[in-house]
ZAVOFI-470968 format. One line per field, with one value per residue (C-alpha): x, y negated, z. Coordinates in steps of 0.05 Angstrom, whole numbers, plus 32768, in hexadecimal, padded with zeros to 4 digits. Layout:
N
px	[X:...]
py	[Y:...]
pz	[Z:...]
***
This chain:
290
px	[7CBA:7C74:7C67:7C42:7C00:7BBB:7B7E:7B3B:7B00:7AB2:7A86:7A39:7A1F:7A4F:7A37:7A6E:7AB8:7AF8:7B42:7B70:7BBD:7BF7:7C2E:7C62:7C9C:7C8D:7C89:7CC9:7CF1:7CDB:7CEF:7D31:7D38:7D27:7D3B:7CFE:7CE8:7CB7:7C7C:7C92:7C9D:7C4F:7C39:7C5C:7C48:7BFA:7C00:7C24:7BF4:7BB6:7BDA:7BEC:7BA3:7B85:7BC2:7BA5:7B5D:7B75:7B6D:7BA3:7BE8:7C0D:7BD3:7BF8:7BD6:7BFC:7BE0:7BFF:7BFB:7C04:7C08:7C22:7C3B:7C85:7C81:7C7D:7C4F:7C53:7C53:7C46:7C37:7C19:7C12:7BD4:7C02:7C04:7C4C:7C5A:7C91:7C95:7CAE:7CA6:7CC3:7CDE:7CF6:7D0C:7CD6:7CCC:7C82:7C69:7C3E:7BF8:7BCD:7BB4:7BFF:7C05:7C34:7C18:7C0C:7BD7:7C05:7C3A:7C0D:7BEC:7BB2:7BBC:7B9E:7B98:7BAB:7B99:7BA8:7BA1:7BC6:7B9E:7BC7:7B92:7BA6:7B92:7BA5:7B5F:7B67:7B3E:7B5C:7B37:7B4D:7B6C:7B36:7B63:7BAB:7BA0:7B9B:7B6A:7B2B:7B4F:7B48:7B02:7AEC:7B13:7AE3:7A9B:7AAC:7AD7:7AC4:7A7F:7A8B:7A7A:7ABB:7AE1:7B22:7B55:7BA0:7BD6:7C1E:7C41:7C83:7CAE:7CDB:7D13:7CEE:7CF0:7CA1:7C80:7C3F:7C1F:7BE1:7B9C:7B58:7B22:7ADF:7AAE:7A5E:7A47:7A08:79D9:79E9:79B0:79AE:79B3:7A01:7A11:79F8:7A20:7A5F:7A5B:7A54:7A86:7AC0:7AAA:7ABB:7AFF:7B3B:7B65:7B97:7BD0:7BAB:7B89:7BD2:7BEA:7BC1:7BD7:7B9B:7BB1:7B8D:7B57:7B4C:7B43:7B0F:7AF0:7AE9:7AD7:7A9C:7A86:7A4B:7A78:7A67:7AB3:7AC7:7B0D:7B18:7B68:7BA6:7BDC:7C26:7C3E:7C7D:7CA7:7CB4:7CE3:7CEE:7D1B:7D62:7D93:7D72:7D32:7D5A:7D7E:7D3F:7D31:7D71:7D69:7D25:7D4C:7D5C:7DA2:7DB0:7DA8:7DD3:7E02:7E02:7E12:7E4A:7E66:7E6C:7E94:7E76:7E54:7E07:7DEB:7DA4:7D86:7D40:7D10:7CEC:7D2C:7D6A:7D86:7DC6:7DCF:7E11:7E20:7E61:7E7E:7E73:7E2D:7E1B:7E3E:7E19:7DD9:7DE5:7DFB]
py	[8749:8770:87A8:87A6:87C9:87D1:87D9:87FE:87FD:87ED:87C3:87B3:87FF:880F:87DB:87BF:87E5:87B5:87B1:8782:877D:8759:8759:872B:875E:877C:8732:8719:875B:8754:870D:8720:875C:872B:86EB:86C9:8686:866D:866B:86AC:86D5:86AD:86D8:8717:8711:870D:874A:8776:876D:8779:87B9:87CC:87CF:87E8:8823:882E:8843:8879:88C0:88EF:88EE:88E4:88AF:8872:8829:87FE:87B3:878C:8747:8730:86E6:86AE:8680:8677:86B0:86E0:8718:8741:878F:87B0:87FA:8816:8862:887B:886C:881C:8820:87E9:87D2:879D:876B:8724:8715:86D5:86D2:868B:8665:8622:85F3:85BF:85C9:85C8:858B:85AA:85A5:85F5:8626:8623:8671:8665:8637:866B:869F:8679:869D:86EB:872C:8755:879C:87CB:8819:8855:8891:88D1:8905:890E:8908:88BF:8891:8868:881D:87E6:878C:8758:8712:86E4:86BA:868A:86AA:869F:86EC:86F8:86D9:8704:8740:8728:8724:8768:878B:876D:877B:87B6:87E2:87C4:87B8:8776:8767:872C:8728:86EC:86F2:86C6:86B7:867A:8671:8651:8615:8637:8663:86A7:86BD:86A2:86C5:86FD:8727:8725:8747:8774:877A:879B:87A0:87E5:87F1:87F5:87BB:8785:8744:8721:874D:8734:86E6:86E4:8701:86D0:8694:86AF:86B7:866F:8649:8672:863D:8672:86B8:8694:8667:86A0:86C0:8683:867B:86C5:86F2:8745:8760:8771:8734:8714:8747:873A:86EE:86F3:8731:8703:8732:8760:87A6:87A4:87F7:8807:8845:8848:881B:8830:881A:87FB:87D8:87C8:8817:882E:886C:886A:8898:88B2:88EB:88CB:88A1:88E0:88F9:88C3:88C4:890F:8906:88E6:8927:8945:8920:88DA:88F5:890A:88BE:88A0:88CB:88C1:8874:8888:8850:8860:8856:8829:881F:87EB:87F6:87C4:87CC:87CF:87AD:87F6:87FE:8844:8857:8894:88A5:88D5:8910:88F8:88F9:893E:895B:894A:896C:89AF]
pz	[6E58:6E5D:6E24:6DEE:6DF1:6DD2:6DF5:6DD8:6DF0:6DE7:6E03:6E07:6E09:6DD2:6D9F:6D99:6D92:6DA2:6DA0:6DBF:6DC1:6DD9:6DA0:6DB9:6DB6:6D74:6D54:6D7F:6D66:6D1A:6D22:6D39:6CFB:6CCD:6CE4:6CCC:6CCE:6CFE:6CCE:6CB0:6CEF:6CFD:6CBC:6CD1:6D19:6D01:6CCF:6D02:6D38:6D0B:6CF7:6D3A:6D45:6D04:6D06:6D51:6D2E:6D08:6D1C:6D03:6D25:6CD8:6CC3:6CAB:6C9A:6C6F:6C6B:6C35:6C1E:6BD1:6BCB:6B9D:6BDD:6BE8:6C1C:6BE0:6BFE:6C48:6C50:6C94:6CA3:6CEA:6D00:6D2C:6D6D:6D58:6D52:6D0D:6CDC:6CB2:6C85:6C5A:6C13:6C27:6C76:6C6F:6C58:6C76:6C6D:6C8F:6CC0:6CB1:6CC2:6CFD:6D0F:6D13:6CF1:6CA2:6C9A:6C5C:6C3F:6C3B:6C24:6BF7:6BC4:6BC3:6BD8:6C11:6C07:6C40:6C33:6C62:6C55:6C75:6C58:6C25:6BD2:6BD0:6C06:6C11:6BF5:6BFD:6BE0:6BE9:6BDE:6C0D:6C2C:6C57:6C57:6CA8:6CA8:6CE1:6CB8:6C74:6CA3:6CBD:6C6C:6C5E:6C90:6C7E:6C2A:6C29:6C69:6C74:6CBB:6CE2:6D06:6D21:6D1C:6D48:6D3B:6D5A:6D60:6D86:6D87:6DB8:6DA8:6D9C:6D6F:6D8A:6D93:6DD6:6DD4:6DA2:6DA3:6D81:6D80:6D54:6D6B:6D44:6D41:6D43:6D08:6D43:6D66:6D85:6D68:6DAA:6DAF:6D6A:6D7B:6DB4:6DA0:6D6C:6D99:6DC0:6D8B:6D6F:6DB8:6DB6:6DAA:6D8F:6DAA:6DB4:6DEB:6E11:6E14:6E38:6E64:6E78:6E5D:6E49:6E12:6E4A:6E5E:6E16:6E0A:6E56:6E3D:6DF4:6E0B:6E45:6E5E:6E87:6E5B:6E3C:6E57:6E40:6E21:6E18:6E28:6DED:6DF4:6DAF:6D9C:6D58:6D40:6CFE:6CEE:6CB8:6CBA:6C93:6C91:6C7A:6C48:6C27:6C15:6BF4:6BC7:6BC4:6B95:6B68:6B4C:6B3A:6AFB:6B2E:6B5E:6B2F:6B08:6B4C:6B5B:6B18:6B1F:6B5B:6B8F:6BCF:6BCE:6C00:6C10:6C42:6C6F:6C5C:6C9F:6CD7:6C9E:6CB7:6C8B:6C69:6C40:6C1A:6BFE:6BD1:6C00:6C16:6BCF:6BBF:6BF4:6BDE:6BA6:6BC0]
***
């Protein structure tokens, strides 16, 4: 099974700046985490590989992008969170949400989303993480993203997300795209970018037929100029401990700590991200304490 990786790079004398990724592995393994269902790991799989990317174009090492999605659909909302290396997390409200398909006879993502907002907040490591919603366009993700970037940021951008799965539904193919228009770019770069991106069928189908994240950008930037900058390893990361989780129960203060040792049953806490199972008992608690 090949890696997941981004590429970044530029293309037509730098007027236009582009990601691509192949995300098969960190869909497949949140799929397995969460056991969701196919249209739900669909939704996942589409959030985690926009993050990948949009974590990939921050600059500090501790910079950490959360995207999340509020919706009234029977999904019930998405949260995923990516650090400068690309390395994401993530989870869905509802894992085991089944719909129709669509009537293009695809996985109904916007029906499971459903009307909502798009929350997308960057945490710099300055007083106030930077947040920018905007309302869900589609609930298809890519063209939410796509909207999210010409209101809130002010920067021309296309955006194609996919996921397929197989038919015994574990993921077949993941990966997606950015591609943004520099402020100086020509009109002629802009018009034909945008032809381009309208003859594309969609990810998924440039996946099967065996294009890397180089290649998509190769055939969606068809004038040869695409130079890539970096190739960054990525894959389905939590961080979460004991440790980590301690802390956590720690800020509760003494007086907590003290009510939960008083009703005299261990504390357990569960990992949103990785369904990681922590326990503390007595001593655990006692510790803390101390």
């Amino acid at each position: 099974m090949e890696k997941d990786y981004i590429v970044r790079a530029t293309a037509a004398g730098q007027q236009l700046r582009a990601f691509a990724i192949t995300s098969r592995n960190i869909t497949e393994k949140a799929r397995s985490i969460h056991n969701t269902s196919p249209v739900a790991t669909a939704a996942l799989g589409r959030l985690l590989t926009a993050a990948s990317m949009m974590g990939s174009m921050m600059k500090g090492e501790k910079d950490v992008l959360t995207l999340q999605i509020e919706c009234g659909g029977p999904i019930g909302g998405l949260m995923v969170t990516s650090g400068s290396d690309g390395n994401v997390k993530g989870y869905v409200n509802n894992p085991g949400i089944l719909l129709p398909p669509n009537p293009q006879g695809k996985l109904d993502v916007a029906g499971a989303l459903g009307p909502g907002f798009l929350n997308v907040i960057r945490d710099t490591g300055l007083k106030e993480p930077y947040n920018g919603q905007t309302h869900l366009v589609s609930g298809e993700i890519a063209e939410d993203l796509t909207y999210y970037y010409a209101t809130s940021e002010q920067v021309p951008s296309s955006v194609g997300l996919g996921v397929l799965m197989d038919k015994d539904n574990t993921v077949k193919q993941a990966g997606g795209f950015i591609i943004q228009v520099m402020p100086d770019a020509d009109d002629e770069v802009i018009d034909r970018l945008e032809k381009s991106i309208n003859s594309i069928k969609s990810v998924t189908d440039m996946l099967e037929n065996g294009m890397g994240p180089e290649d998509i950008l190769e055939y969606i930037i068809k004038d040869g100029s695409v130079e890539i900058l970096e190739k960054i390893p990525v894959q389905y990361y939590c961080n979460c401990s004991k440790d980590r989780v301690s802390r956590v129960i720690s800020s509760l203060g003494r007086s907590g700590l003290q009510e939960m040792i008083e009703e005299g049953s261990p504390v357990e806490v569960n990992c949103h991200f990785c369904n990681s199972h922590y326990v503390f008992d007595m001593e655990d608690l006692k510790k803390l304490i101390r």
